[in-house]
C-alpha positions as CSV (number, residue, x, y, z in Angstrom):
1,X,-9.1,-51.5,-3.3
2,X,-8.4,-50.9,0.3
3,X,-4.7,-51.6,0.2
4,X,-2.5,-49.1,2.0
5,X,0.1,-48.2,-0.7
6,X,3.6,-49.7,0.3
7,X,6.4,-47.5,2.3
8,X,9.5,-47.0,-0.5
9,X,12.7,-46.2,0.5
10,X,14.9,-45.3,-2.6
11,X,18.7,-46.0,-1.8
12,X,21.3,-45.2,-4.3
13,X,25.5,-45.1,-3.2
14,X,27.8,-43.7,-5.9
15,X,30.9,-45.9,-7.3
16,X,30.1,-48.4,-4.2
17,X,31.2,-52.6,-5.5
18,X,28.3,-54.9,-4.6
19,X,31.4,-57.4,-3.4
20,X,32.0,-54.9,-0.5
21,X,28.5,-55.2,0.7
22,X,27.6,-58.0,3.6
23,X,24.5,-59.3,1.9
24,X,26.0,-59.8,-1.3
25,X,28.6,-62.0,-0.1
26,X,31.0,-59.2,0.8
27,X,32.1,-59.1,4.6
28,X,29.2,-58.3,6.8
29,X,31.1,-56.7,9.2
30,X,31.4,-53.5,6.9
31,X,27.9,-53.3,6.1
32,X,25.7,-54.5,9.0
33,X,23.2,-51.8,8.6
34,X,22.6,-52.1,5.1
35,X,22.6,-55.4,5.5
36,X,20.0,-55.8,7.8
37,X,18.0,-53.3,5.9
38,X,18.1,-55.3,2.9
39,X,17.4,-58.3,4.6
40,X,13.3,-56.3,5.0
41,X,13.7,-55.1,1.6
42,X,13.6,-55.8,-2.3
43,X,17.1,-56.1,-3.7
44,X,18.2,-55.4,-7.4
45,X,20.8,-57.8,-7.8
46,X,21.5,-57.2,-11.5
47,X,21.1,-53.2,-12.3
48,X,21.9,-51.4,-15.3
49,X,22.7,-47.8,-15.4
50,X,22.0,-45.5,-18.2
51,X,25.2,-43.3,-17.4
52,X,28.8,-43.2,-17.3
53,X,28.3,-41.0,-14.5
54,X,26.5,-39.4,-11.1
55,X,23.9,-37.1,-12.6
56,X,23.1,-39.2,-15.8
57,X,22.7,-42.0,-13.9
58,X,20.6,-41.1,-11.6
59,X,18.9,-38.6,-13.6
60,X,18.1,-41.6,-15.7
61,X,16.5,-43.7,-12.4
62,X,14.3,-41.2,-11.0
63,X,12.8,-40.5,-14.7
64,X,13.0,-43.7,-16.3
65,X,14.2,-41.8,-19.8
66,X,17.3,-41.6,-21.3
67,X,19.5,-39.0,-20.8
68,X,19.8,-37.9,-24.3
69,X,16.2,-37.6,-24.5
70,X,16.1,-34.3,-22.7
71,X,19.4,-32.3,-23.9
72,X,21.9,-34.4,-22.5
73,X,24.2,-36.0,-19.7
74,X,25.0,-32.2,-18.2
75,X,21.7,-30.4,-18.4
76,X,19.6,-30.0,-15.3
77,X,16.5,-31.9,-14.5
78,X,14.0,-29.8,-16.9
79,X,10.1,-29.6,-16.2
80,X,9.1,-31.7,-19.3
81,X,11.0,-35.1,-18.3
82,X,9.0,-37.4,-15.8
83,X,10.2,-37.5,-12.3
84,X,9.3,-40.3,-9.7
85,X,9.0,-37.9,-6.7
86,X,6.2,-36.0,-8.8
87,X,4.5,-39.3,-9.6
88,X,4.4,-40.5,-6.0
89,X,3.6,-37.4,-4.8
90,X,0.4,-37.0,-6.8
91,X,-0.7,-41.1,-6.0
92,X,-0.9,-39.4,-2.1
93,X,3.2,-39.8,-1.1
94,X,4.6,-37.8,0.9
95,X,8.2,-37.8,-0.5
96,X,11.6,-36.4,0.9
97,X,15.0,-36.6,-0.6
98,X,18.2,-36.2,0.9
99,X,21.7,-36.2,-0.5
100,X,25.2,-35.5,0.0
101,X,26.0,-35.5,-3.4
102,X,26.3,-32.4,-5.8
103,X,25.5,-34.2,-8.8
104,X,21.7,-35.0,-7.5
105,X,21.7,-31.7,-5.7
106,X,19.6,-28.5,-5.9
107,X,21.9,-27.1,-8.7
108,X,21.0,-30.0,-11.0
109,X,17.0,-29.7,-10.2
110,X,17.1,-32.8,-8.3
111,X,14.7,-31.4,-5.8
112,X,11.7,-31.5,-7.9
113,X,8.8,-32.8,-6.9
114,X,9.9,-33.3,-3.3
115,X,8.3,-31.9,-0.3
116,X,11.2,-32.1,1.5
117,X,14.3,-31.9,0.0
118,X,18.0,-31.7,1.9
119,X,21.6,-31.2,0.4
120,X,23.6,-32.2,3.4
121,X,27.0,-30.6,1.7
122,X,27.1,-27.3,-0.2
123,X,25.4,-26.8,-4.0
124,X,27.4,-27.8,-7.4
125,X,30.5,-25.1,-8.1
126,X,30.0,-23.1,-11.1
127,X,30.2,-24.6,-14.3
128,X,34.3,-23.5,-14.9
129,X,34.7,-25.3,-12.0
130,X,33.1,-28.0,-12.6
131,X,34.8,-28.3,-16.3
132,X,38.1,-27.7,-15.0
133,X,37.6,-30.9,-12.3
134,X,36.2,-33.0,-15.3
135,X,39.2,-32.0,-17.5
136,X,41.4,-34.6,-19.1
137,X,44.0,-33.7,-16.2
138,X,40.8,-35.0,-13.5
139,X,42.9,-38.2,-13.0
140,X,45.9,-35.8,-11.5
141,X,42.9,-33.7,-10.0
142,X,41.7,-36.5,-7.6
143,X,45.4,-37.5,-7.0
144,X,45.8,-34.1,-5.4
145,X,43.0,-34.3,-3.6
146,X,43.8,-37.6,-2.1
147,X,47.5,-35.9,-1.4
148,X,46.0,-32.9,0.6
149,X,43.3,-35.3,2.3
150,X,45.9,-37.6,3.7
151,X,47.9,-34.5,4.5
152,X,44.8,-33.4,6.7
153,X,43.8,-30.7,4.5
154,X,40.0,-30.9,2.8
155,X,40.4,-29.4,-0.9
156,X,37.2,-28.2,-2.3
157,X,36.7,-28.0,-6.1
158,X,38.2,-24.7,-6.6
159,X,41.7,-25.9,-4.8
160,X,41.9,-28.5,-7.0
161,X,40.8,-26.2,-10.3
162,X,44.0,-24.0,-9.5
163,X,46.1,-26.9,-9.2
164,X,45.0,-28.3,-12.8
165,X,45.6,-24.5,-14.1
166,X,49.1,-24.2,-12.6
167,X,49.4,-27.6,-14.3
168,X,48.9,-26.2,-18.1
């Protein structure tokens, strides 16, 4: 047809209240660079997720399938699923993904598909780790974590595993 295909720019903030953003009535003066970005861009104003959580969810947006449809909310991304950065990238995209997230990571398979892919923080802990953070103690977990934060200290996963096992 002639048309050049569009430019996309996929942005996705975890656990982030649309009343805290500028352009959706929050206070601008948080948000002015999203906010002006939006103000170029199409807005979903009324989303559904497909998870409870990180790599559900977004497992769910980049492949437009339901979790359970491919072994559940914990496996990682397999081949078989569909997965948007493949389908751009074989209509003539050239795609890149970049995260600071864990959950859509290189551990999970979230790279797939990309030609350029960047974790801007360190891969997902092993899978005790990860169970142990995710434990029914998680909610004393994260109060930890905000402890040794405010105390200037930067817990990683396994800090706050050996803290939940000197717990039971």
């Amino acid at each position: 047809t002639g048309m050049t295909p569009p430019h996309i720019l996929l942005v996705t903030i975890d656990a982030w209240r649309a009343d805290h953003l500028g352009f959706l009535n929050g206070d601008p003066t948080l948000t002015p660079n999203i906010d002006r970005l939006a103000q170029r861009s199409r807005v979903f104003g009324n989303a559904f997720t497909n998870g409870g959580w990180t790599l559900p969810a977004m497992t769910a947006l980049l492949s437009s399938t339901y979790v359970s449809m491919y072994g559940g909310a914990a496996e990682p991304v397999q081949c078989g699923r569909p997965w948007l950065p493949e389908l751009l990238r074989a209509h003539g995209y050239v795609t890149a993904g970049f995260t600071t997230n864990p959950c859509c990571g290189v551990e999970p398979g979230f790279e797939r598909g990309f030609d350029h892919f960047r974790e801007l923080r360190r891969p997902l802990p092993d899978a005790e780790v990860m169970r142990a953070y995710m434990s029914p103690d998680m909610h004393d977990a994260l109060r930890t974590q905000a402890r040794l934060r405010a105390e200037g200290r930067h817990p990683d996963l396994r800090t706050l595993q050996l803290h939940v096992q000197a717990k039971e």
